[in-house]
C-alpha positions as CSV (number, residue, x, y, z in Angstrom):
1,X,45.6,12.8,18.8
2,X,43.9,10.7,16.7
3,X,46.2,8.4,13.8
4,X,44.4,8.5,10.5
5,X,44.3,5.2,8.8
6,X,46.4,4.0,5.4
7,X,44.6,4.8,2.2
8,X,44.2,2.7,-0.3
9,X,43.0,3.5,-3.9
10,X,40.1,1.8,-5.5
11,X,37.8,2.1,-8.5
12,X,34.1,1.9,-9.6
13,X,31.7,1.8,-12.0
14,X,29.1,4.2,-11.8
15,X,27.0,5.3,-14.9
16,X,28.3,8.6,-15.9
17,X,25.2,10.7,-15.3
18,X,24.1,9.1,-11.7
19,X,27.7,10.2,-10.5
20,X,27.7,13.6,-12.3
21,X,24.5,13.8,-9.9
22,X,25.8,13.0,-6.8
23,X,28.9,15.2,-7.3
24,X,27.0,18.1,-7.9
25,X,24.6,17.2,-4.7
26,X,27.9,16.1,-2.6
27,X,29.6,19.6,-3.6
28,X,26.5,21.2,-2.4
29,X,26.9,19.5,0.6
30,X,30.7,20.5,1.0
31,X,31.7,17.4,0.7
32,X,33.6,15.3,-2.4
33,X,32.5,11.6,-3.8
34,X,35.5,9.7,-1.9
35,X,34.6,11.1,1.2
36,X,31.0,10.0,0.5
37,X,32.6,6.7,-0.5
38,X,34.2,6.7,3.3
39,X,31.3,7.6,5.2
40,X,29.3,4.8,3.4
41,X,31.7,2.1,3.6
42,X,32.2,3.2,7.7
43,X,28.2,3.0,7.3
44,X,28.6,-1.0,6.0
45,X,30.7,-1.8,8.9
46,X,28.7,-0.5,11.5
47,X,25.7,-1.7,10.2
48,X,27.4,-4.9,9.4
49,X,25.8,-4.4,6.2
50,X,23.9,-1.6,3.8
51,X,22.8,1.2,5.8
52,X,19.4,0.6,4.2
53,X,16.8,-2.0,3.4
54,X,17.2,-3.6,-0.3
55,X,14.5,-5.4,-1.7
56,X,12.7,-6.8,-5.1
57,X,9.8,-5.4,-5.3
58,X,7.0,-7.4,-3.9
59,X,3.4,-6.8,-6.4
60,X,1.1,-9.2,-4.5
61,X,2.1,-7.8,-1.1
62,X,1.8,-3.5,-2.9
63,X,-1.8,-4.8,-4.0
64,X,-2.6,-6.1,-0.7
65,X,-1.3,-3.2,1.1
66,X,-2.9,-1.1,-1.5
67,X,-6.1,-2.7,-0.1
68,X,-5.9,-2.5,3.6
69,X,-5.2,0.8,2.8
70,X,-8.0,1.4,1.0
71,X,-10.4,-0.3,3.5
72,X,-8.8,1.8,6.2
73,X,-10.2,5.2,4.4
74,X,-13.7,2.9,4.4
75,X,-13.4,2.3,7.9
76,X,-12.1,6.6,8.7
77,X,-15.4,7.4,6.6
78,X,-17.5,4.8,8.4
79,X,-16.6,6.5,11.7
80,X,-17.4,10.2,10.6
81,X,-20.5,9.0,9.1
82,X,-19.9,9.6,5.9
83,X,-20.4,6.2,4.8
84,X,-23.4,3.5,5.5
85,X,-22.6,0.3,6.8
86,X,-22.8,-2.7,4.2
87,X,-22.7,-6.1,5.0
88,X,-19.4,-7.8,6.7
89,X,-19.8,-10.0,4.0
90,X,-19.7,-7.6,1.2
91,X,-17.6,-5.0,2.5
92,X,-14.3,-8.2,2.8
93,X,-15.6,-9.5,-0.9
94,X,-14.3,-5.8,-1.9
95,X,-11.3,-6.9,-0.6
């Protein structure tokens, strides 16, 4: 038999509509917002901290993903032929 741990009773501050959202999603699931609470703070510890990465937002590294994407697709269409060649020279002053 399992012993359930003490309770203890906390508050939060939540924006009204962003919790109105996640109760209605959370009843969906058949589950209430203080269990959901529970999971993700059983989540923090066994993670040993969030469950998930948090970051700014990173502009310089987006663009520069944005282009290695880009020259990727180049490189895809280069290899079916659907694009010529250009100089090595040109095609990284694009980047």
């Amino acid at each position: 038999m399992q012993i359930k741990e003490p309770k203890i009773q906390t508050s939060l501050r939540i924006d009204k509509e962003s919790l109105h959202d996640a109760k209605k999603i959370l009843d969906q699931m058949g589950m209430n917002f203080s269990e959901a609470v529970n999971i993700f703070t059983k989540m923090i510890v066994s993670h040993k901290g969030l469950p998930f990465e948090v970051k700014l937002p990173n502009n310089e590294v987006d663009d520069l993903t944005q282009k290695l994407q880009l020259a990727l697709e180049d490189v895809a269409r280069l290899e079916r032929g659907e694009k010529k060649a250009t100089k090595a020279r040109d095609f990284l002053n694009e980047l």
